[in-house]
MIDOSE-1310 file (N, C-alpha, C; in nm, 2 decimals, decimal comma, always signed):
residues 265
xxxx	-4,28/-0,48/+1,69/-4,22/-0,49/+1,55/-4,07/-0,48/+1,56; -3,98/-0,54/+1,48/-3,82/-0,49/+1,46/-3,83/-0,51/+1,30; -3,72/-0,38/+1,35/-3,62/-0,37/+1,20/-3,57/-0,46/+1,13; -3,54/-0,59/+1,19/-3,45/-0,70/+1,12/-3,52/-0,73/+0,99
xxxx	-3,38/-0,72/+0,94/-3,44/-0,80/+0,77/-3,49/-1,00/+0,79; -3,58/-1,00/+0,70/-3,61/-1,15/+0,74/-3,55/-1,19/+0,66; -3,48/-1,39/+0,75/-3,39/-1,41/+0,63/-3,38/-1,45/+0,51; -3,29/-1,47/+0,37/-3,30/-1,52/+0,29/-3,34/-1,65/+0,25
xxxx	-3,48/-1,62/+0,17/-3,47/-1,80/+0,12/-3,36/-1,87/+0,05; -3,42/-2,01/+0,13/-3,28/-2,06/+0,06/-3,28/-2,11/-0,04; -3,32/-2,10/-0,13/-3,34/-2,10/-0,27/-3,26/-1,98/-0,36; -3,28/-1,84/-0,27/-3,25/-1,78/-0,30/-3,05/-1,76/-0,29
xxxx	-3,01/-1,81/-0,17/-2,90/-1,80/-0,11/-2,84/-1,91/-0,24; -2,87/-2,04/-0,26/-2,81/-2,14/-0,38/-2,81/-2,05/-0,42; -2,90/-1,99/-0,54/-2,88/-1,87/-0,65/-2,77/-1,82/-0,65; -2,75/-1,77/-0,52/-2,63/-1,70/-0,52/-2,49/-1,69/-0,54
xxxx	-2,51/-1,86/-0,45/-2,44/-1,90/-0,43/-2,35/-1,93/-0,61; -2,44/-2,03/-0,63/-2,42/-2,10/-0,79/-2,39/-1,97/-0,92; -2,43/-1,83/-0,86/-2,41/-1,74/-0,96/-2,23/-1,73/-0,93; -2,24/-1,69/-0,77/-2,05/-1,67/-0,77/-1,96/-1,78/-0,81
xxxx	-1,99/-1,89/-0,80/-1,91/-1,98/-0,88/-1,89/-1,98/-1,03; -2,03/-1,95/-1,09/-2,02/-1,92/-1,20/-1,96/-1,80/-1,25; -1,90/-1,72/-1,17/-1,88/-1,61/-1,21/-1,68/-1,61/-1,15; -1,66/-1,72/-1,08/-1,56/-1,73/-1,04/-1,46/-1,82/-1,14
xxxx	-1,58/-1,92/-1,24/-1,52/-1,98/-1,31/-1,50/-1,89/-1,43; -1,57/-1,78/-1,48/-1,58/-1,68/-1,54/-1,41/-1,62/-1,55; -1,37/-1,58/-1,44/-1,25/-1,54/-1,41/-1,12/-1,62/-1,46; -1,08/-1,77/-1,42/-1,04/-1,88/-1,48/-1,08/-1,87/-1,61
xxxx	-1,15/-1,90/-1,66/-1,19/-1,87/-1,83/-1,11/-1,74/-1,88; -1,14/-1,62/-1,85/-1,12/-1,52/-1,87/-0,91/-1,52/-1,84; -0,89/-1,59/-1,76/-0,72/-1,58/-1,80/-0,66/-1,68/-1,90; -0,73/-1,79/-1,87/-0,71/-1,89/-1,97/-0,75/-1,84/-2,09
xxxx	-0,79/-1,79/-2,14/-0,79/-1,72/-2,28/-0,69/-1,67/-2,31; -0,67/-1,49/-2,24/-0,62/-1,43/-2,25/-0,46/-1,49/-2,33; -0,39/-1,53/-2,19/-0,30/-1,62/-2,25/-0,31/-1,75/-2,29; -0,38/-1,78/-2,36/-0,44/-1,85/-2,47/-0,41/-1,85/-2,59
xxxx	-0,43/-1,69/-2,63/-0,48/-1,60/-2,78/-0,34/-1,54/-2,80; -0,28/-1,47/-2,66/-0,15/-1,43/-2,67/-0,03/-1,52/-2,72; -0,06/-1,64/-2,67/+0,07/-1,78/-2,68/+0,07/-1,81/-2,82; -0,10/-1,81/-2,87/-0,09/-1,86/-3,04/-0,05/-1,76/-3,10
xxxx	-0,07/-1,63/-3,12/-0,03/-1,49/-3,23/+0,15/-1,52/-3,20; +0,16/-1,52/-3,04/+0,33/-1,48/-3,06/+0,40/-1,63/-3,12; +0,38/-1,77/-3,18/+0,40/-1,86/-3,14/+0,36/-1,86/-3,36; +0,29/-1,83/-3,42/+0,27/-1,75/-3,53/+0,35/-1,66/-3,58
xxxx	+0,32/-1,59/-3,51/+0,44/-1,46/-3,54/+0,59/-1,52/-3,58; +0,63/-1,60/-3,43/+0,79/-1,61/-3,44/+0,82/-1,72/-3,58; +0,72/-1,78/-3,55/+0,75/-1,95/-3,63/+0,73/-1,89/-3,79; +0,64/-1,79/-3,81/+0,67/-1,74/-3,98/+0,80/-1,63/-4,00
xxxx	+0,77/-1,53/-3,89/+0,85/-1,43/-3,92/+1,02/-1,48/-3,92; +1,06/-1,60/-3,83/+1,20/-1,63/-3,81/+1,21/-1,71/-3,92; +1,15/-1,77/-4,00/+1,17/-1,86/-4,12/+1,15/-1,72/-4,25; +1,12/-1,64/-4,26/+1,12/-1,59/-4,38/+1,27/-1,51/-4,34
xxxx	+1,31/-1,44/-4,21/+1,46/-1,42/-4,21/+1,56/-1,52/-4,25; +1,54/-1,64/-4,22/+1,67/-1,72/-4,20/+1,61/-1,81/-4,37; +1,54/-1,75/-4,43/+1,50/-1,80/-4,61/+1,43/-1,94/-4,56; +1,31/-1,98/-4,49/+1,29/-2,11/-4,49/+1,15/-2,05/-4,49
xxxx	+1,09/-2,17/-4,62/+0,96/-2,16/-4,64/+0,86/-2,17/-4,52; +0,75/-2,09/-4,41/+0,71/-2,15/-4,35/+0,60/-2,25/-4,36; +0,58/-2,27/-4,46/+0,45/-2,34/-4,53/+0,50/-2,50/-4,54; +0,67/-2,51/-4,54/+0,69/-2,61/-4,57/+0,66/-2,74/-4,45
xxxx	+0,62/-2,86/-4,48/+0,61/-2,93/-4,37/+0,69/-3,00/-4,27; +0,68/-3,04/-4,12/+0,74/-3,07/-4,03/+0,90/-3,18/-4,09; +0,87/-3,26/-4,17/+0,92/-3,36/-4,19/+1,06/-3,30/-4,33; +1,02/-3,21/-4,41/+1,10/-3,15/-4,50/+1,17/-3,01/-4,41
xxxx	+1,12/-2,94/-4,29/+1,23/-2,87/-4,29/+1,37/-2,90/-4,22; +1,45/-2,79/-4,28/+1,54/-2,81/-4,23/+1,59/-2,77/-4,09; +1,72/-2,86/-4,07/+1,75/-2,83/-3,87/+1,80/-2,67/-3,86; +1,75/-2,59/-3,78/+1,74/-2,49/-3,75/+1,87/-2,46/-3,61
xxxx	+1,93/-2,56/-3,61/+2,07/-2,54/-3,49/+1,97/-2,50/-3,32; +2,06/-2,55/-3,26/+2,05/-2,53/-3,09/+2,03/-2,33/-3,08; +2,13/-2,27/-3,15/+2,09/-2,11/-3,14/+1,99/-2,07/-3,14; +1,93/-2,11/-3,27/+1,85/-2,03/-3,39/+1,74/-2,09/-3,26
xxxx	+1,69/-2,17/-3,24/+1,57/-2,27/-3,17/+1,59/-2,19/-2,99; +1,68/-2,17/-2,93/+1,66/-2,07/-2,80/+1,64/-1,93/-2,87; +1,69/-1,92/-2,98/+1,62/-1,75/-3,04/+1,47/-1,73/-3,03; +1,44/-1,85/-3,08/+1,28/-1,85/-3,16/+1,22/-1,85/-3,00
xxxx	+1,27/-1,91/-2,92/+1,22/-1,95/-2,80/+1,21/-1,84/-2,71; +1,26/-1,77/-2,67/+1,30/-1,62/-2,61/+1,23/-1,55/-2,72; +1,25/-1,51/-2,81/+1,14/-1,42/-2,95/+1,01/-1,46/-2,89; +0,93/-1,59/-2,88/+0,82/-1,61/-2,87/+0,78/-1,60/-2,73
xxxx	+0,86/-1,63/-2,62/+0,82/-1,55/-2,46/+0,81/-1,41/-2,44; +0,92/-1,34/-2,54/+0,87/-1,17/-2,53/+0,75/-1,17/-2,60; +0,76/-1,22/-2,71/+0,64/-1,14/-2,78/+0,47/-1,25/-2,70; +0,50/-1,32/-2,67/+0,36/-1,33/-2,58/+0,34/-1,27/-2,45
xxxx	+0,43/-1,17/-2,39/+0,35/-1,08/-2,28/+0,29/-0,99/-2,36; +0,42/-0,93/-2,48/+0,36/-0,83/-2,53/+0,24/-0,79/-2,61; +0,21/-0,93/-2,62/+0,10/-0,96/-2,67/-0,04/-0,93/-2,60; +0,01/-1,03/-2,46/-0,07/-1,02/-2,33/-0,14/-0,85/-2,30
xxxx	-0,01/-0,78/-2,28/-0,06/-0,64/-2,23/-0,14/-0,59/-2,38; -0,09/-0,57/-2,51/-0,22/-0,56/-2,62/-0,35/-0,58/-2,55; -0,35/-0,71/-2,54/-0,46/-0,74/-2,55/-0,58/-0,68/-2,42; -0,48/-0,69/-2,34/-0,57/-0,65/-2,20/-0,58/-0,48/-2,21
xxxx	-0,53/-0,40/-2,24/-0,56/-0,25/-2,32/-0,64/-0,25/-2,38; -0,65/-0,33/-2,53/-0,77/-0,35/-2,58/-0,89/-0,35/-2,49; -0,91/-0,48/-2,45/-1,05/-0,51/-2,38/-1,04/-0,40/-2,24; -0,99/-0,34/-2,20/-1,01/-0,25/-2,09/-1,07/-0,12/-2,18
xxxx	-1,00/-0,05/-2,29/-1,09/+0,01/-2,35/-1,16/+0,04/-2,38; -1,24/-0,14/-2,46/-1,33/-0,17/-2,49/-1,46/-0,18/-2,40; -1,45/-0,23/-2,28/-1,51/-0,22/-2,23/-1,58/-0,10/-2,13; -1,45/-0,03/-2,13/-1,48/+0,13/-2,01/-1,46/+0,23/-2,07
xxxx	-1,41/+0,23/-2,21/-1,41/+0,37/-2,26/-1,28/+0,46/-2,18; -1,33/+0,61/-2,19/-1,24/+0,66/-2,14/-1,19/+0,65/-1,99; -1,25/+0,56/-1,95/-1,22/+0,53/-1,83/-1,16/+0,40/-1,81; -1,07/+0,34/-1,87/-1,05/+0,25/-1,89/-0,86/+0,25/-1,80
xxxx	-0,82/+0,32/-1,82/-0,70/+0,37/-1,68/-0,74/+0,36/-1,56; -0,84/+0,41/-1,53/-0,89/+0,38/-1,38/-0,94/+0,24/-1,33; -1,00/+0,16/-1,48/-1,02/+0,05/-1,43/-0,91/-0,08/-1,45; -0,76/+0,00/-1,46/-0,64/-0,11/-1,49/-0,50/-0,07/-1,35
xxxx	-0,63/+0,06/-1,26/-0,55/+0,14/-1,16/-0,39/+0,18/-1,22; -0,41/+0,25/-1,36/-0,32/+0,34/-1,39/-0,35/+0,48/-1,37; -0,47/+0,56/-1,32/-0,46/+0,63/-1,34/-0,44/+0,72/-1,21; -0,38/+0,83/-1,23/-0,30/+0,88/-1,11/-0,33/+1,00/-1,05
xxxx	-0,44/+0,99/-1,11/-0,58/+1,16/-1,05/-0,57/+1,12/-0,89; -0,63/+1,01/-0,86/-0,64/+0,99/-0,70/-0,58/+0,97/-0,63; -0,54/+0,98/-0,52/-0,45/+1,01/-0,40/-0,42/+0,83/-0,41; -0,28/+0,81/-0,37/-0,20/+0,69/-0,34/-0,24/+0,64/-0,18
xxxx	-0,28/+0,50/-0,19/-0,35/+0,48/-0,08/-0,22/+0,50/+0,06; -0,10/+0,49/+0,00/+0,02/+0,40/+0,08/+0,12/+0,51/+0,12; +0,19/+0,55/+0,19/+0,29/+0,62/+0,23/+0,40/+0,60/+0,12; +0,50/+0,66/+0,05/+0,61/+0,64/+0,00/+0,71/+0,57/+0,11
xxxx	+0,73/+0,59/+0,15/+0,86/+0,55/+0,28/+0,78/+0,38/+0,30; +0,70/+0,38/+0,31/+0,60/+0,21/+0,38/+0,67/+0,12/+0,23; +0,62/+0,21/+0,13/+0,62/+0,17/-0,02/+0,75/+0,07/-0,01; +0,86/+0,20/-0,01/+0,96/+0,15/+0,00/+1,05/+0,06/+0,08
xxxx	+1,02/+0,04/+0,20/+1,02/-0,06/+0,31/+0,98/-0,18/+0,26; +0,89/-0,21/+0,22/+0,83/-0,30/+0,17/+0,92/-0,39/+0,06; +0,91/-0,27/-0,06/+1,00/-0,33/-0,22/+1,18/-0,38/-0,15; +1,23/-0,29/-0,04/+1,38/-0,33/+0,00/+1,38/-0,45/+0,14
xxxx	+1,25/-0,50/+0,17/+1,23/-0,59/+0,26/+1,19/-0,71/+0,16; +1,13/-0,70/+0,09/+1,07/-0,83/-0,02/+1,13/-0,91/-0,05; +1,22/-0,89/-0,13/+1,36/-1,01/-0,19/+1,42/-1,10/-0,11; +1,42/-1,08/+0,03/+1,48/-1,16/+0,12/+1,38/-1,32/+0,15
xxxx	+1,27/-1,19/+0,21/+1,13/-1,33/+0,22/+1,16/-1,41/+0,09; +1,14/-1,30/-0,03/+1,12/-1,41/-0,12/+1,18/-1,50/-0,16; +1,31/-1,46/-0,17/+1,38/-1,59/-0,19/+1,37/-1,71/-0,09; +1,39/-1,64/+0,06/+1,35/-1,74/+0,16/+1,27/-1,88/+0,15
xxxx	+1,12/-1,79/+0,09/+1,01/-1,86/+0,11/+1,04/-1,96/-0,05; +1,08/-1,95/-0,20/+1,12/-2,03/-0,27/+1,21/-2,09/-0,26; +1,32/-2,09/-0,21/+1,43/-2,20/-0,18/+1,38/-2,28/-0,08; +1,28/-2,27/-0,01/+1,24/-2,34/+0,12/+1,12/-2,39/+0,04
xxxx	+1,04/-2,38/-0,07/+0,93/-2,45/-0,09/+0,99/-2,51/-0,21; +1,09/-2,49/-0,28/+1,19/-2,65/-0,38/+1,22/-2,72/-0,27; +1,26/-2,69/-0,21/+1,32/-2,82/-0,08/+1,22/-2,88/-0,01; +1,10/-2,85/+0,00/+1,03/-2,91/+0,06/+0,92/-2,99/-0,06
xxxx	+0,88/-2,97/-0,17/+0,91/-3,06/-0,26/+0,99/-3,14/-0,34; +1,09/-3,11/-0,32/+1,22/-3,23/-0,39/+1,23/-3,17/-0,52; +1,22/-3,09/-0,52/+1,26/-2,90/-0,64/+1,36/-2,86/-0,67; +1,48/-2,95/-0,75/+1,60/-2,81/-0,75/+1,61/-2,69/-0,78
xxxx	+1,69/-2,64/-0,72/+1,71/-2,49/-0,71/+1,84/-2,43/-0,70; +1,87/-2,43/-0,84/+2,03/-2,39/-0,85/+2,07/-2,28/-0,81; +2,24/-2,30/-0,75/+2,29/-2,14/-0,71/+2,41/-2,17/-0,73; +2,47/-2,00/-0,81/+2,60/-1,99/-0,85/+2,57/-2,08/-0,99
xxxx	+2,49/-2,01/-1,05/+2,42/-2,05/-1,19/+2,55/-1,98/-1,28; +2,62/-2,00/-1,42/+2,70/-1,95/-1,50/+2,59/-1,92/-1,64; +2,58/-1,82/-1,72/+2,51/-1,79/-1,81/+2,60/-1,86/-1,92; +2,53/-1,93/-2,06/+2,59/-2,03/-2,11/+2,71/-1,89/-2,21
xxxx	+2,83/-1,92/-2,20/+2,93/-1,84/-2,29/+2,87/-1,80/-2,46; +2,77/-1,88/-2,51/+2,71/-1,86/-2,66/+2,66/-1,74/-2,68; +2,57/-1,69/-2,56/+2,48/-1,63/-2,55/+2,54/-1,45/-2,58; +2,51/-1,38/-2,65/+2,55/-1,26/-2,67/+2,49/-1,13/-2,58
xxxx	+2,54/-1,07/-2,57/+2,51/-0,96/-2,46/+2,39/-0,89/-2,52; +2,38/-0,93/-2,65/+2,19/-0,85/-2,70/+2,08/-0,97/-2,66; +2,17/-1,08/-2,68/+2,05/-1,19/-2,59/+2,00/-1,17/-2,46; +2,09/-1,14/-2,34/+2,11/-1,17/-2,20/+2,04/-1,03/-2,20
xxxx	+2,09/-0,91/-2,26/+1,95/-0,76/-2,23/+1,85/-0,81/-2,23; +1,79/-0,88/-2,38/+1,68/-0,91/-2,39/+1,59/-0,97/-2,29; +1,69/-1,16/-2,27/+1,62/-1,21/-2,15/+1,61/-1,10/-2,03; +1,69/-1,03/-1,95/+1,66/-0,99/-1,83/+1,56/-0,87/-1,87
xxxx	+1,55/-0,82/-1,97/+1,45/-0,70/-1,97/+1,29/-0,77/-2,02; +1,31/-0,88/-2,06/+1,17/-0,99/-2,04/+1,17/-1,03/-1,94; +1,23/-1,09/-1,79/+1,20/-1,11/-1,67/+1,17/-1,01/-1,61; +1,26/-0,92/-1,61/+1,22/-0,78/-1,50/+1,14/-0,66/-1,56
xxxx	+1,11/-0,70/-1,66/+1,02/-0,58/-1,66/+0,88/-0,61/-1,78; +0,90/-0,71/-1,88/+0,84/-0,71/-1,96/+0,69/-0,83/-1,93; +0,74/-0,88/-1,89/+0,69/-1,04/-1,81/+0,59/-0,96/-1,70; +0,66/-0,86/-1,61/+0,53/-0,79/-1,52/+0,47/-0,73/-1,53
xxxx	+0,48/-0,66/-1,62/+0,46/-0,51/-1,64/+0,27/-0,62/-1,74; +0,31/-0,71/-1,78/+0,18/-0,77/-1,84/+0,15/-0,82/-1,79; +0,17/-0,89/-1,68/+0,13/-1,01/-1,59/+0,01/-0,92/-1,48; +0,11/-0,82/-1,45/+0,06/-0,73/-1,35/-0,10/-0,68/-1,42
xxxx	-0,09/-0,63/-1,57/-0,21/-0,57/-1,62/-0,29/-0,64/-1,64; -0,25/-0,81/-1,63/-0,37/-0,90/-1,64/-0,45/-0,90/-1,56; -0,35/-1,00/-1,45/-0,43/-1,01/-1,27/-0,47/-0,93/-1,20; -0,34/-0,83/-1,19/-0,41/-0,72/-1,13/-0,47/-0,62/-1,17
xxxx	-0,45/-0,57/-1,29/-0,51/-0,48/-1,39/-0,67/-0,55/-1,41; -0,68/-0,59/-1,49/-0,85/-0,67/-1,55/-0,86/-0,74/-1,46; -0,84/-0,85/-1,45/-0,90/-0,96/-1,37/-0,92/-0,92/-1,23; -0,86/-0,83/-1,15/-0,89/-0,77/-1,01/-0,99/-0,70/-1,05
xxxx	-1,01/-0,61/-1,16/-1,16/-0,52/-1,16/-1,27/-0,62/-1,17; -1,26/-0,73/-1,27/-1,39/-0,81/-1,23/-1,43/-0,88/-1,13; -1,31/-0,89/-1,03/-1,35/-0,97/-0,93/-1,41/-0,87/-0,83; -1,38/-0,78/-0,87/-1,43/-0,67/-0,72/-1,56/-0,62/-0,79
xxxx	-1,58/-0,66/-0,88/-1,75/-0,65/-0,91/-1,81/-0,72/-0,86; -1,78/-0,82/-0,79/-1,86/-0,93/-0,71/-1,82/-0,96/-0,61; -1,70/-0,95/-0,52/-1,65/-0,98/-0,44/-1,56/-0,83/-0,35; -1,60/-0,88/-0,22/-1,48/-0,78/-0,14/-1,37/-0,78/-0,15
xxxx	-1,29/-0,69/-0,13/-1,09/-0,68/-0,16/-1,06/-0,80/-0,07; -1,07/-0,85/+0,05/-0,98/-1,01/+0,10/-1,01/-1,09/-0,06; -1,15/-1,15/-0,07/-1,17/-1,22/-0,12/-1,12/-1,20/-0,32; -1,13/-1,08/-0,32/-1,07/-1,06/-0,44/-0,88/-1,08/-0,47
xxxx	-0,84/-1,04/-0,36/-0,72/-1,05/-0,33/-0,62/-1,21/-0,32; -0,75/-1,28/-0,28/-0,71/-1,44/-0,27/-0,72/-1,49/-0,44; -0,84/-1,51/-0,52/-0,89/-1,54/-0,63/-0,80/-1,47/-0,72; -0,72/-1,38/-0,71/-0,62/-1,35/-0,79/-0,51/-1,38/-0,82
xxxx	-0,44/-1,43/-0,65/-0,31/-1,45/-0,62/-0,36/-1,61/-0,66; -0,48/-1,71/-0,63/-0,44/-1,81/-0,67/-0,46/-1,84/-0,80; -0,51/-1,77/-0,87/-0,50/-1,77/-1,03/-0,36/-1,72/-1,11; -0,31/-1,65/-1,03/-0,18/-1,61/-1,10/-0,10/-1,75/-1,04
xxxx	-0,11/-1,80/-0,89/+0,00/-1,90/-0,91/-0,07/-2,02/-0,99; -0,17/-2,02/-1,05/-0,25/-2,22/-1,09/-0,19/-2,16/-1,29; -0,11/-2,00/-1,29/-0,11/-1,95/-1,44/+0,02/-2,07/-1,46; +0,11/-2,03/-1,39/+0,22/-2,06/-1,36/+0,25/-2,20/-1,32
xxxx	+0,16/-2,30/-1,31/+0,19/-2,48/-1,30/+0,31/-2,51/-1,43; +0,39/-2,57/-1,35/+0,50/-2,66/-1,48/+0,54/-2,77/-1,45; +0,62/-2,83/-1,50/+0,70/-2,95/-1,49/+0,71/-2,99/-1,37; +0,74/-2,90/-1,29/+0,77/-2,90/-1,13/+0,62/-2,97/-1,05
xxxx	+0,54/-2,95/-1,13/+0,38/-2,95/-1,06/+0,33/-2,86/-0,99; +0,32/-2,86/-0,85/+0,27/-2,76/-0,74/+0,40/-2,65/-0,70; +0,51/-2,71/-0,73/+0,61/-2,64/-0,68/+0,62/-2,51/-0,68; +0,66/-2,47/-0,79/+0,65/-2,32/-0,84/+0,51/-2,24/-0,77
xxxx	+0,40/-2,26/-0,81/+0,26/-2,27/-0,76/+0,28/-2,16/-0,64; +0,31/-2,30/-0,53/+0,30/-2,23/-0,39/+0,41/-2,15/-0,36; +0,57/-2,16/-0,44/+0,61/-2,07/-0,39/+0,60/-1,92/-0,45; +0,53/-1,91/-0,53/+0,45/-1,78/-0,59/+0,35/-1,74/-0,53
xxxx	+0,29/-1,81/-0,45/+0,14/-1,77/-0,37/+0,15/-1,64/-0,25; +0,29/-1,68/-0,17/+0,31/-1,54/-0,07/+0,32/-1,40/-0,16; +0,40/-1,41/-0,30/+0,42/-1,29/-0,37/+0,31/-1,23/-0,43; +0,22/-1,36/-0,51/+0,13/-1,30/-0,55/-0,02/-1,23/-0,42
xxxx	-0,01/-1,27/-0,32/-0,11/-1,22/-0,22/-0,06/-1,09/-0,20; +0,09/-1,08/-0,19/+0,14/-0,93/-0,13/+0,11/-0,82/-0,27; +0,10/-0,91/-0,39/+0,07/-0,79/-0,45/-0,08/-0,74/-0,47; -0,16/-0,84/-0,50/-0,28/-0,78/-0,45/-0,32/-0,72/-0,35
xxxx	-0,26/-0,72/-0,27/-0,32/-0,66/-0,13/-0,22/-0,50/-0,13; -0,13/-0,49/-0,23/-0,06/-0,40/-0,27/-0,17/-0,30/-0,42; -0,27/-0,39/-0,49/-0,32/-0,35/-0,57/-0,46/-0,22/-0,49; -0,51/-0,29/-0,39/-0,60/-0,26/-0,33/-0,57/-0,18/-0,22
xxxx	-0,41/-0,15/-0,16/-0,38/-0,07/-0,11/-0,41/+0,05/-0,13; -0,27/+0,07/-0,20/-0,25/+0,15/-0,29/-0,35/+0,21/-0,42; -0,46/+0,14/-0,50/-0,51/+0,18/-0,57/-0,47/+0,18/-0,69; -0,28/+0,17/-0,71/-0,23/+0,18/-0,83/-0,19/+0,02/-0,90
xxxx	-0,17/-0,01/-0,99/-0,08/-0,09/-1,11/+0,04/-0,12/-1,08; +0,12/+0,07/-1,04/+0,28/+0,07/-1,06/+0,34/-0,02/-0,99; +0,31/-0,01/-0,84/+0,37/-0,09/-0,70/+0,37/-0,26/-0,75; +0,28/-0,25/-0,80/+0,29/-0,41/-0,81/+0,37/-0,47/-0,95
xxxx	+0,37/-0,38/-1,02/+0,48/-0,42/-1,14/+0,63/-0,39/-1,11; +0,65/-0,30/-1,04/+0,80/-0,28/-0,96/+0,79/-0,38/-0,86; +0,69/-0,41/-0,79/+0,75/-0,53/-0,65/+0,81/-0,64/-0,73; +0,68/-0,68/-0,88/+0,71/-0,80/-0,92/+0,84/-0,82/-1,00
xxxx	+0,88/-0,73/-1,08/+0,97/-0,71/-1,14/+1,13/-0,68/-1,09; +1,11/-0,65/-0,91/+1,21/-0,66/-0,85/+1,26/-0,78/-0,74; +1,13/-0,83/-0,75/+1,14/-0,99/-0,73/+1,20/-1,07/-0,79; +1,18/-1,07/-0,92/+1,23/-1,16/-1,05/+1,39/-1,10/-1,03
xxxx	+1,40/-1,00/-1,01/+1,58/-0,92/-1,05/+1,64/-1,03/-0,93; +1,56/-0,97/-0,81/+1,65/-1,06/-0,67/+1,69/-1,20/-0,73; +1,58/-1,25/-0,76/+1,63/-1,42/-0,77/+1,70/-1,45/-0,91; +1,70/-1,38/-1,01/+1,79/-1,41/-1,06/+1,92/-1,40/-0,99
xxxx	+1,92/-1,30/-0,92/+2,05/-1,26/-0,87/+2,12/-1,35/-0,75; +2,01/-1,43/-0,71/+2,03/-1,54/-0,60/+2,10/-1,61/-0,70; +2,03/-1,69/-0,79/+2,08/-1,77/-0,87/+2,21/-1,76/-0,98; +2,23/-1,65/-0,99/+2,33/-1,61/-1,05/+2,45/-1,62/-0,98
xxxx	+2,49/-1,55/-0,85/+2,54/-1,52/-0,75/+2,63/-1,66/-0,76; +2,78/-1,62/-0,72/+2,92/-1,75/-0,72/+2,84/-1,80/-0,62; +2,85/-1,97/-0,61/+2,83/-2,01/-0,52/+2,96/-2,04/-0,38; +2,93/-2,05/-0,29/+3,01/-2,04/-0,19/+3,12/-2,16/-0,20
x	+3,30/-2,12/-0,24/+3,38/-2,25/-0,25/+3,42/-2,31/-0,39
């Protein structure tokens, strides 16, 4: 006699198969919503709330309103990218609640009862080594798509210093701190209901870069895919949220700062 298990039918293996697909498209669905629901409320929001400031009917139709100036229209635009993370993270508290109750910190790895998987000193090695790769790896994957990638960028003189807080406190902090609670917060706990940390760790980072497709096409994409892997693998490290909203949010600082930065001459 032996112990071996006999193998699976393969009937049974499809099953299985066809359930994890289903359950991977589950995931895709599940972000595609998310910021879905968030883009329309903040996009609502801005488009009534900034017409009842500036006295314009919002009810009135496309063709009768009036021109709202080059300002007023990057206001509304910047207004409606803050308020759709902020939207984002609502929402993902919500359904984390909803779904786990008081345990709902643990399953967004905010909660800080359990030991930190990672050294402090490693932590930090890490967050003061990152910026370099990163930029590296993004100026090197615009150029290898035919991507520009400006440097020694000048901030337009219009712009008021309550504008420029705002945008950089929506890049560096506001932008991750929800992005983070999506992918890696929710959407990492569902995937690790079905899948092992590698494999949860890949299905994240390529969902966070397929979130992110623009104009550029693939561009952007791949050069988000090394950051987004290091943070997942930083989620499952660690155990926590924090590390990966400070990596991400000090990522965004660096390259502004690339981009910002006099150019040479």
């Amino acid at each position: 006699m032996t112990d071996d298990a006999p193998p699976a039918p393969e009937g049974s293996l499809v099953r299985r198969l066809g359930s994890g697909f289903l359950r991977l498209l589950g995931l895709a669905a599940a972000v595609i919503l998310y910021l879905g629901v968030a883009k329309i409320l903040a996009i609502l929001a801005v488009r009534v709330g900034a017409d009842l400031i500036e006295g314009i009917d919002p009810l009135l139709p496309t063709d009768r309103r009036p021109n709202i100036g080059a300002a007023s229209f990057a206001r509304r635009e910047l207004a409606a990218d803050i308020l759709l993370q902020v939207n984002l993270a609502i929402l993902v508290l919500l359904t984390a609640i909803w779904r786990q109750g008081a345990g709902w910190r643990a399953r967004l790895a905010l909660d800080r009862t359990g030991p930190n998987g990672m050294r402090a000193r490693h932590l930090l090695l890490i967050l003061l080594l990152w910026p370099v790769l990163h930029i590296t790896w993004v100026t090197g994957t615009a150029e290898a798509f035919g991507a520009t990638f400006a440097h020694g960028v000048k901030l337009s003189p219009t712009l008021s210093a309550a504008a420029v807080a705002a945008w950089l406190a929506y890049v560096v902090i506001v932008a991750p701190a929800a992005e983070e609670l999506l992918i890696r917060g929710e959407i990492f706990a569902q995937a690790r209901g079905f899948l092992p940390p590698a494999a949860a760790i890949l299905v994240t980072a390529l969902l966070f870069a397929l979130a992110h497709v623009s104009a550029w096409g693939l561009a952007r994409p791949v050069s988000l895919l090394p950051l987004a892997l290091m943070l997942g693998w930083l989620r499952w490290r660690t155990g926590r949220l924090w590390p990966c909203i400070a990596l991400h949010g000090w990522s965004n600082l660096a390259l502004i700062a690339y981009v910002l930065w006099p150019a040479a001459g």
